[in-house]
C-alpha positions in Angstrom: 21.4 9.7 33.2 21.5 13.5 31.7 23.5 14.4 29.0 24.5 17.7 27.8 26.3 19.0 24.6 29.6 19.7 23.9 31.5 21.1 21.2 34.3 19.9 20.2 36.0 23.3 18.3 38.1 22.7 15.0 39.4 25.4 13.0 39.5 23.6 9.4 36.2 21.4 10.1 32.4 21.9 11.1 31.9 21.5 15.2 31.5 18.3 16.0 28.8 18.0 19.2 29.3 15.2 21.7 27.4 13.9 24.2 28.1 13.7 27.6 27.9 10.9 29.7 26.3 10.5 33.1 29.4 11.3 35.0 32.0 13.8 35.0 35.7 13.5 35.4 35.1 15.2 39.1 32.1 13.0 40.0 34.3 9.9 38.9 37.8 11.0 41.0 35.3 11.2 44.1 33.8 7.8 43.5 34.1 5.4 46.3 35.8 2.5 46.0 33.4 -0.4 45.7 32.4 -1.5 49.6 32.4 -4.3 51.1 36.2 -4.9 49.7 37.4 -7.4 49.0 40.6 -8.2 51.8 41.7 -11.8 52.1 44.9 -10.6 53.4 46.6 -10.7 56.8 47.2 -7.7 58.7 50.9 -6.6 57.0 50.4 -7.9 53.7 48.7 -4.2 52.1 50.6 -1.4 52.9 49.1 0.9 55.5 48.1 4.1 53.1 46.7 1.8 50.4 43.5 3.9 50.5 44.7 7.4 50.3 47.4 6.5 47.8 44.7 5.3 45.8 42.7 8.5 45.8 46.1 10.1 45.3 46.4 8.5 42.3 43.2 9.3 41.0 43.0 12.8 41.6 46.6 12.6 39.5 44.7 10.5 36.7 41.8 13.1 36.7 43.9 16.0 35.8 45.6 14.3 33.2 41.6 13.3 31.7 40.5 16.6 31.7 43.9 18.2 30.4 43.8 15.9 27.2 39.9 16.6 26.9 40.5 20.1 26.6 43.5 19.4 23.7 40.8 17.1 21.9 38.5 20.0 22.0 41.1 22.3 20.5 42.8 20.5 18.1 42.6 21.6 14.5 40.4 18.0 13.1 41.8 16.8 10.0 39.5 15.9 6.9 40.3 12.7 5.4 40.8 12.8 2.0 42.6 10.9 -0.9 43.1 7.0 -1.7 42.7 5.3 1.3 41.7 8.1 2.6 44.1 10.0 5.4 43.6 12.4 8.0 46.0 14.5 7.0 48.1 16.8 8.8 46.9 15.9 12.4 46.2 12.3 12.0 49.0 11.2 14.2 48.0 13.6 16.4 44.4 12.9 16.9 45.0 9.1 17.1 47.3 9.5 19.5 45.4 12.2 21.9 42.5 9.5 21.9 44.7 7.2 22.9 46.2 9.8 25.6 41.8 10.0 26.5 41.1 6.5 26.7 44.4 5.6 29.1 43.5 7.9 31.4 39.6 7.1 31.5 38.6 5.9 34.6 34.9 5.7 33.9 35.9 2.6 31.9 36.2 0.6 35.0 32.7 -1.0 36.2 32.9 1.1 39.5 33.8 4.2 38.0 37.9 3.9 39.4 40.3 2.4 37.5 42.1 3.7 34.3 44.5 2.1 32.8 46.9 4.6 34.0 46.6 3.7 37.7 49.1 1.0 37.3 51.3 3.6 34.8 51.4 7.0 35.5 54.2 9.3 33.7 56.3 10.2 36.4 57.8 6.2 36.8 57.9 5.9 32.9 54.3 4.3 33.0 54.5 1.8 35.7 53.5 1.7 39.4 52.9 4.9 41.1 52.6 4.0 44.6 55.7 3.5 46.3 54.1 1.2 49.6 52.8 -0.7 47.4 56.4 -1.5 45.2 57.4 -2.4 48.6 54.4 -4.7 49.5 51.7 -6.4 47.7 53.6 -5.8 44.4 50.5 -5.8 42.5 48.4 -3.2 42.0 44.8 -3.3 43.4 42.1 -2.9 40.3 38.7 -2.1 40.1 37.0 -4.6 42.2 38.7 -4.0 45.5 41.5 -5.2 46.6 41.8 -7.6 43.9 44.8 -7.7 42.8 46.8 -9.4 39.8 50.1 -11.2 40.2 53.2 -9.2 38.5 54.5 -5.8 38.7 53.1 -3.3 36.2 55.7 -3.0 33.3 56.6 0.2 31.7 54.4 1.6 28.4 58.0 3.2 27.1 59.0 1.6 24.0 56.6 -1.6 24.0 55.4 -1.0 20.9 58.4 -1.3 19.5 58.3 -5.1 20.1 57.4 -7.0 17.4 54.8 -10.2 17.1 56.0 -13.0 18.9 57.6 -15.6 16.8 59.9 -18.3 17.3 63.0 -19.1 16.0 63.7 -22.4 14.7 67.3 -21.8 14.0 68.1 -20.0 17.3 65.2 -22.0 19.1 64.1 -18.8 20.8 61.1 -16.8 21.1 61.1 -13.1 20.8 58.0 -10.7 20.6 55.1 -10.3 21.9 54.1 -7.9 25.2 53.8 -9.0 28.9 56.4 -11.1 30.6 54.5 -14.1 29.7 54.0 -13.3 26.0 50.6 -13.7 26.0 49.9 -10.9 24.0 51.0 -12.3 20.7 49.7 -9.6 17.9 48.8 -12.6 15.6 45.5 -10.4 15.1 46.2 -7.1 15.0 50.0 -7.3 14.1 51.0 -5.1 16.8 51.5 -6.7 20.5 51.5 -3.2 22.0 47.8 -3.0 20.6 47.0 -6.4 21.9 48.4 -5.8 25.3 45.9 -3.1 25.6 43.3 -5.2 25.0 43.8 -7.6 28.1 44.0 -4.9 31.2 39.9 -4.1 30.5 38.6 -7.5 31.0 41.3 -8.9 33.3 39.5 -9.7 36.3 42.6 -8.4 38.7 42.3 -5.1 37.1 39.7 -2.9 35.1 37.8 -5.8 35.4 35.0 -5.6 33.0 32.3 -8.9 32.2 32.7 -8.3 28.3 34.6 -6.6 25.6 31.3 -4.9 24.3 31.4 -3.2 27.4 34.3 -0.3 26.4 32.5 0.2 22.8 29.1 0.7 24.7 31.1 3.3 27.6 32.7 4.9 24.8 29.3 5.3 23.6 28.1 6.9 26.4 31.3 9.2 26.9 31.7 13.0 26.5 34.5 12.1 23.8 31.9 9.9 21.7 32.5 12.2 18.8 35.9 12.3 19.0 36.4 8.8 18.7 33.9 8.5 15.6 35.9 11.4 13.9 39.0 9.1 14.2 37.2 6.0 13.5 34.3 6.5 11.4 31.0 7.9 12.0 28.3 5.3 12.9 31.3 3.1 14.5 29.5 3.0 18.1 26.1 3.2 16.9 25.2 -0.4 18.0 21.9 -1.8 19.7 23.2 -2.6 23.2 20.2 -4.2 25.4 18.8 -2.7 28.0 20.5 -4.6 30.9 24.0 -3.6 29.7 24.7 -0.9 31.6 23.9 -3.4 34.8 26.5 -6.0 32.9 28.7 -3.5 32.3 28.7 -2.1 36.2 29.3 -5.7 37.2 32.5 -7.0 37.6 34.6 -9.7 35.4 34.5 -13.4 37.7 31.1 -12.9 39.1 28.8 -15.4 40.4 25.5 -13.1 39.4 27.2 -13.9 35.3 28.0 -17.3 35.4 31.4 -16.2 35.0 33.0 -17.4 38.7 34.5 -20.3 37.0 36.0 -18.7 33.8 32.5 -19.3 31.6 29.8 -16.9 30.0 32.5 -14.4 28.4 30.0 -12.3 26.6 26.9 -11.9 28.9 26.2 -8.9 26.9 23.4 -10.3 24.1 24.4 -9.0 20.9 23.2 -10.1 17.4 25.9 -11.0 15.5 26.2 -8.1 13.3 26.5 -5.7 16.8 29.5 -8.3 18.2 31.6 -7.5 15.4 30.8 -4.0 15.5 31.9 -3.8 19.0 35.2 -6.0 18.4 36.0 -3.6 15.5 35.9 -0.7 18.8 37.8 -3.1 20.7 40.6 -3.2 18.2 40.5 0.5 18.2 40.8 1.4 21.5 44.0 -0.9 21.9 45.3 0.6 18.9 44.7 4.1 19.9 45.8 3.5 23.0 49.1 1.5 21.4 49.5 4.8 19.5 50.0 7.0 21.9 52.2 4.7 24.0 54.8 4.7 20.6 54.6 8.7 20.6 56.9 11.0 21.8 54.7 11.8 24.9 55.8 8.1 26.1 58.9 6.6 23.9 60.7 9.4 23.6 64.4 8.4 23.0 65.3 11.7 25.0 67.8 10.4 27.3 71.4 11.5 28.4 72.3 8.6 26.3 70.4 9.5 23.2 72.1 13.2 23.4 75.2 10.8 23.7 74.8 9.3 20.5 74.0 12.5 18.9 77.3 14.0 19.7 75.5 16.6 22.2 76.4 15.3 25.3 79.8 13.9 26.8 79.4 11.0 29.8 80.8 11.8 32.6 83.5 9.6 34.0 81.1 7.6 36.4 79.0 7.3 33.3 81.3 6.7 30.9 82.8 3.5 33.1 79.1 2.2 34.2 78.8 1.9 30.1 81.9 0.0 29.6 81.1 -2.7 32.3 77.6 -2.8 30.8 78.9 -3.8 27.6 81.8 -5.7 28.9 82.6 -7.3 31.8 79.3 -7.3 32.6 77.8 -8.6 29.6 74.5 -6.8 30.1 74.3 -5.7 26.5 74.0 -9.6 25.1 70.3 -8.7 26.2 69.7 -5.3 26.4 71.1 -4.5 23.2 72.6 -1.4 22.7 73.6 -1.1 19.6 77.5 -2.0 19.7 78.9 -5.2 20.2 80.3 -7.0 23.9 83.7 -7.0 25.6 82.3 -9.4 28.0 85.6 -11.7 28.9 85.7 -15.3 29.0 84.2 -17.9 29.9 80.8 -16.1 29.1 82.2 -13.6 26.5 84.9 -13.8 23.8 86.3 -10.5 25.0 88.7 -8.2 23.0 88.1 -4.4 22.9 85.4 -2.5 21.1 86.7 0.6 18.8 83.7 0.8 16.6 80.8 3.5 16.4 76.9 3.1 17.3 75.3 1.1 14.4 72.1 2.0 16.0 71.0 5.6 16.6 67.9 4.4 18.4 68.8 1.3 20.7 66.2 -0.5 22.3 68.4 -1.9 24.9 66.4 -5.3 24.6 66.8 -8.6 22.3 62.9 -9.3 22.4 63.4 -12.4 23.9 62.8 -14.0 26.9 64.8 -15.8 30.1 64.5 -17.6 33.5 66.8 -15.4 35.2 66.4 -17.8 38.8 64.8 -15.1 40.6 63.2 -16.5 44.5 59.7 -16.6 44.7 58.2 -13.7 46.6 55.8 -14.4 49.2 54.4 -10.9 49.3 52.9 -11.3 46.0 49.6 -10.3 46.6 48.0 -13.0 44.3 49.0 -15.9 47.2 46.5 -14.7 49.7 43.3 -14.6 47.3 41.9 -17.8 47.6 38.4 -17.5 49.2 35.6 -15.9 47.2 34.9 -12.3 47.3 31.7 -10.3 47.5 30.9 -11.4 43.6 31.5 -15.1 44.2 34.9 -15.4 42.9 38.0 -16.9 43.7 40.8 -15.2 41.9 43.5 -17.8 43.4 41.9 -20.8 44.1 45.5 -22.7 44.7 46.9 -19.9 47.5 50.5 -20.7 48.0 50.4 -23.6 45.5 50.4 -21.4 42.3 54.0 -20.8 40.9 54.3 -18.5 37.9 56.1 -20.3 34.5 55.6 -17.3 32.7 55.9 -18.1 28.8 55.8 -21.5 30.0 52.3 -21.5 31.2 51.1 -19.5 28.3 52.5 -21.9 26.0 50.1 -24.7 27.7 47.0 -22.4 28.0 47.9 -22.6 31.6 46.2 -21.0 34.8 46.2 -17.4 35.2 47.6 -16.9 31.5 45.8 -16.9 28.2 44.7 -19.1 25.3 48.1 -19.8 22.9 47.1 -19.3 19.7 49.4 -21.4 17.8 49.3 -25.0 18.8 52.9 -25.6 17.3 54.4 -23.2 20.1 53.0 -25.5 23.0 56.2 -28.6 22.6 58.3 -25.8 23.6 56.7 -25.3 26.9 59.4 -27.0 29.4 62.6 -25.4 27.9 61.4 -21.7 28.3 59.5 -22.7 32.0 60.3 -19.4 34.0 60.9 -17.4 31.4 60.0 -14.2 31.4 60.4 -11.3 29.2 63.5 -9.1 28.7 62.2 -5.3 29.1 64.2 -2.2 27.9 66.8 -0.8 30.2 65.5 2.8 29.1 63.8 4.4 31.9 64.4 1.5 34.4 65.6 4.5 36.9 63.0 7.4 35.4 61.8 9.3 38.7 59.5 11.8 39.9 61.8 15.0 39.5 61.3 15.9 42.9 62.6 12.6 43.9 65.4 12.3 41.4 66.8 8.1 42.1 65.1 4.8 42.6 67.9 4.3 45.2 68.2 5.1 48.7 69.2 7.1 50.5 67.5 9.1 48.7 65.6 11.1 48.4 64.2 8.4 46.1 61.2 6.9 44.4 60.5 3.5 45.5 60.3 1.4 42.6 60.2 -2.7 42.2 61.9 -4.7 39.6 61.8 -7.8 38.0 58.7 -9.8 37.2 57.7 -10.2 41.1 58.9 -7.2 41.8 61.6 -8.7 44.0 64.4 -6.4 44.0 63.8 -3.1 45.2 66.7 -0.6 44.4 69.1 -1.3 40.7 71.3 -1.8 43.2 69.7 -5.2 44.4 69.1 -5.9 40.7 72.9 -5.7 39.5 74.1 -7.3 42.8 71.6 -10.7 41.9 72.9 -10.4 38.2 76.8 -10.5 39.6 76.6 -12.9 42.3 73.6 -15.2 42.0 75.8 -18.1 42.0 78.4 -16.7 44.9 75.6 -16.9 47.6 73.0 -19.5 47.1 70.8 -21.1 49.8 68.2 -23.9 50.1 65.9 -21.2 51.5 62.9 -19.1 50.5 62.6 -15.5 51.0 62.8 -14.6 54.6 64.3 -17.6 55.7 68.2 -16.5 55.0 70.5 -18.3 57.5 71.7 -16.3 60.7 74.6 -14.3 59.6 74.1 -13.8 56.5 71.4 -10.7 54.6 69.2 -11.1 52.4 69.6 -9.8 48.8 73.3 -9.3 50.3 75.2 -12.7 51.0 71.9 -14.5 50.7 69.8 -15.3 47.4 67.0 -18.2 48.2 66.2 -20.8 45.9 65.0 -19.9 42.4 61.0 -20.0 42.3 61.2 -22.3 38.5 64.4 -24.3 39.5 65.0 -25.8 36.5 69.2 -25.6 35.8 68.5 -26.7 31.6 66.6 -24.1 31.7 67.6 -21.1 33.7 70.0 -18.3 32.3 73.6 -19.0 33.2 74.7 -15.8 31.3 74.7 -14.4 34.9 75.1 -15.1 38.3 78.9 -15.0 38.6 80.4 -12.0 36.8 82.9 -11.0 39.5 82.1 -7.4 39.5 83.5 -5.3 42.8 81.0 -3.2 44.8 82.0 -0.4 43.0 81.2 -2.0 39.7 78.1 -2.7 40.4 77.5 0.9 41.5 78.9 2.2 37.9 76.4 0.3 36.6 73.1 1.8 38.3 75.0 5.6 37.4 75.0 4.4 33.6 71.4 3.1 33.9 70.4 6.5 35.0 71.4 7.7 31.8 68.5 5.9 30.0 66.2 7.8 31.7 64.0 10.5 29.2 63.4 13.7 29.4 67.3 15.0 29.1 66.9 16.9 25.7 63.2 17.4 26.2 60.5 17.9 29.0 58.8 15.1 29.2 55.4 15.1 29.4 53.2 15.2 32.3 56.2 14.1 34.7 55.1 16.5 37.4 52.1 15.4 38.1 53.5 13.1 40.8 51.9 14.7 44.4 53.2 12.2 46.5 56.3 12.0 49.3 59.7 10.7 48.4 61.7 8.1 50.8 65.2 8.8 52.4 66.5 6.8 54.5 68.8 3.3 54.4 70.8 1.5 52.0 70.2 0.9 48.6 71.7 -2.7 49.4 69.3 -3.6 51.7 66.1 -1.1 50.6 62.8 -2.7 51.5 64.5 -5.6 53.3 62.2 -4.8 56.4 59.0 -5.9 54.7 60.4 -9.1 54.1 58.0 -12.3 55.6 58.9 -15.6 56.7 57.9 -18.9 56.5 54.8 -19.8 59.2 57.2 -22.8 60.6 60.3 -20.8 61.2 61.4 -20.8 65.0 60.7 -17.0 65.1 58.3 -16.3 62.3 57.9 -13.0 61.2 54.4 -11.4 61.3 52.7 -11.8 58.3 54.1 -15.1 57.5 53.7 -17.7 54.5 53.4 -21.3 54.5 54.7 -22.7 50.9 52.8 -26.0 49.3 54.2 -28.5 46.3 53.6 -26.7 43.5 49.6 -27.2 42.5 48.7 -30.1 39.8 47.0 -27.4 37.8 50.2 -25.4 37.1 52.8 -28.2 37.3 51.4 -31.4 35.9 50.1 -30.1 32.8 51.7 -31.6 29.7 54.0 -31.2 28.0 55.2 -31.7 31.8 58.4 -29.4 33.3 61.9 -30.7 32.8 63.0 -30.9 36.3 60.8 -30.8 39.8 59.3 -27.3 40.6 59.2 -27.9 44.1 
């Protein structure tokens, strides 16, 4: 290693000096991906330009590093002072650009490659930048390549607004908590955001690393070392790591060489216990720096069309101004996405009437919190299906292939596979009513774009996005369309296998993946919107998006091509697979199995058959 000081400058403090760690933001953009990778998947299944799109991505991610290193070195360091002492006058500031430094980090990976920003870059409101793979694999590949997890990155914008996840006993729903599943609870650290931020690091589809200690001992070794301290006290990484941890800590999460290939060994860096609790108080702070800066303006910035709408400063067009009205009326999309103002929606769903009141809610969320099996088809492009052999490291990320089925806050409920531990044992009786459910994310920037490719929908020219938990749907378009007419066009099918005649995500939706009727979301599925309705929608969506009143930050940054091309009815509807035993299967196909023991035979057991 060499090192080399640094001074971080401050006008109303002594310079700080910080070391530097072996490698430099331009040394870790030109770091190969780890090799032999890791590619259990048939020819189709990753998208063609997965390599350069990855070092697209972190060339985009470097600039963004060094950009907030140079504000860190400029900013004007507070002093804390008074009772509990405060950094005052820049303390939001500081927090938050550390956070801004650690998100963008990839030297916190154990090859040197992954940030958490590589699945949530600015320009698609922190979610997936690549396009070929919203249209593909879904899934983003992390660290150890081409693992890859098993849902669609969601967007940073507003999360930490969501509070801890609780459940209601009169209402006898949960709300709170971050990721579909829930699984980050904030029963810890109060704050699910911070939580969230916590699990990316040490998942072994992602950043990937063996142990938490391993982030307190790179931070340790990082060029922002004194940065961090400043914020969180000096001495706060001064902990005896062992000699081998840097070899731990290059290592990745799952492998054989740790004893961790079957889930055990979860700290195989050898701390004494006062040094573990040291490095889990760094570990809180990096999620709650990172957390920080997600609830800033920089990310939630409530600087939308719609926002300028509720502060009298902007007028909704007439496209606009209707999409609104059928979102909170016939439609009935703002009994979830709550916006503020009560619903229109007409019976049988709704009570109806009209609306005359004002907003009682300057700064809607446009979500409930809560949670819903919305009967979405399983999609078999879902990069997680096809990982079931060991990779180079000896592990098996999917040992049940096409078996697995994801129950979302079910399986976390029940500990289950490819979830987390459920803190609160009372929570797991619930398990079979809420199987499938998945979270309810804001509407706000469900449409944000790249400016130079200014819609999600084609023709374009458009960002490819995904949506929903699987990222099924690939335009708004497709997502209002399953929303109005679920119900109208329902076949015994799975994806791929739509009758002849008939279009898929058109006049075709295949079976729900969690087909359980007590418990999916009859809210929807039949809401007898015209075409035209459902296109008034997607316009008012667009409103949502930030950056209307203000820049917003880091949004051009985006290097890559826009799509044009097609319909937004049927965008992406050419990478759909079929089923191995069809007469004419398509090429990659999939061959579905009864859902696995391991996910569906764990007590408290499902209500219905998962099939």
């Amino acid at each position: 290693m060499h090192r080399r000081a640094l001074k971080w400058l401050s006008l109303a403090s002594f310079a700080v000096i910080a070391l530097l760690c072996a490698v430099s933001p331009l040394e870790s953009a030109q770091a190969p991906e780890p090799s032999p990778a890791y590619n259990p998947y048939p020819p189709g299944i990753l998208p063609a330009d997965l390599e350069s799109e990855i070092l697209r991505v972190r060339r985009e991610i470097d600039r963004i590093f060094r950009q907030a290193l140079a504000e860190a070195r400029a900013i004007d360091f507070p002093e804390a002072v008074g009772q509990p002492p405060t950094l005052q006058g820049t303390g939001y500031q500081a927090v938050q650009l550390l956070g801004k430094i650690l998100n963008f980090d990839e030297n916190i990976s154990p090859f040197k490659n992954r940030a958490c920003a590589f699945c949530h870059m600015p320009y698609a409101a922190f979610s997936g930048p690549i396009p070929s793979v919203n249209l593909t694999m879904m899934a983003y590949p992390g660290s150890a390549s081409f693992r890859a997890g098993k849902r669609q990155a969601q967007r940073y914008t507003y999360s930490p607004r969501f509070p801890v996840l609780q459940f209601n006993r009169t209402q006898q729903l949960f709300f709170g908590g971050n990721f579909w599943d829930a699984r980050a609870t904030g029963y810890k650290l109060q704050s699910p955001d911070a939580e969230q931020a916590q699990h990316p690091p040490v998942d072994t589809q992602e950043m990937a690393n063996p142990d938490t200690a391993c982030i307190a001992f790179k931070i340790s070794q990082s060029q922002y070392r004194a940065f961090f301290q400043r914020v969180w006290g000096q001495g706060s990484l001064n902990i005896n790591f062992p000699p081998n941890t840097e070899e731990i800590c290059s290592t990745p999460g799952g492998a054989a060489s740790l004893g961790q290939q079957n889930g055990g060994n979860p700290q195989p860096i050898a701390l004494s216990p006062a040094d573990r609790t040291k490095a889990n108080r760094v570990y809180d702070n990096w999620g709650q720096s990172v957390s920080f800066y997600e609830s800033s303006v920089a990310i939630s910035a409530f600087s939308s069309k719609f926002d300028a709408y509720l502060a009298g400063n902007y007028t909704l067009t007439p496209d606009e101004g209707a999409g609104y009205n059928l979102f909170r009326g016939k439609a009935g999309c703002n009994t979830c996405h709550l916006d503020g103002r009560g619903s229109t929606q007409p019976p049988p769903v709704g009570s109806g009437g009209t609306d005359t009141s004002g907003a009682a809610d300057v700064t809607p969320l446009f979500t409930c919190f809560g949670y819903a099996n919305l009967g979405l088809p399983l999609n078999p492009r879902n990069a997680i299906y096809y990982q079931n052999t060991p990779d180079p490291f000896g592990f098996t990320p999917n040992p049940l292939g096409f078996a697995y089925r994801d129950l979302g806050l079910g399986t976390f409920l029940r500990s289950g596979f490819g979830s987390a531990p459920n803190p609160n044992q009372d929570w797991i009786q619930f398990a079979p009513g809420v199987d499938g459910q998945m979270q309810v994310l804001t509407a706000r920037n469900t449409a944000f774009t790249p400016p130079q490719c200014p819609t999600t929908e084609a023709p374009g020219p458009y960002f490819q996005k995904e949506f929903f938990h699987n990222g099924y749907a690939k335009s708004l378009k497709q997502l209002v369309h399953f929303y109005n007419t679920r119900d109208v066009f329902p076949f015994a099918v799975t994806s791929g296998n739509c009758p002849a005649g008939t279009t898929e995500k058109v006049n075709c939706w295949p079976m729900p993946e969690v087909p359980i009727d007590s418990v999916i979301d009859m809210t929807v599925g039949n809401l007898q919107l015209t075409d035209q309705e459902e296109n008034l929608i997607v316009t008012f969506l667009q409103t949502l998006s930030d950056g209307f009143t203000t820049p917003y930050p880091d949004v051009n940054t985006y290097t890559g091509a826009c799509m044009t091309g097609g319909s937004a009815a049927t965008q992406g509807n050419e990478f759909l697979i079929s089923s191995c035993d069809r007469a004419n299967p398509t090429s990659p196909c999939y061959t579905l199995l009864p859902c696995a023991p391991e996910i569906c035979n764990v007590p408290p057991f499902p209500a219905g058959p998962i099939p």
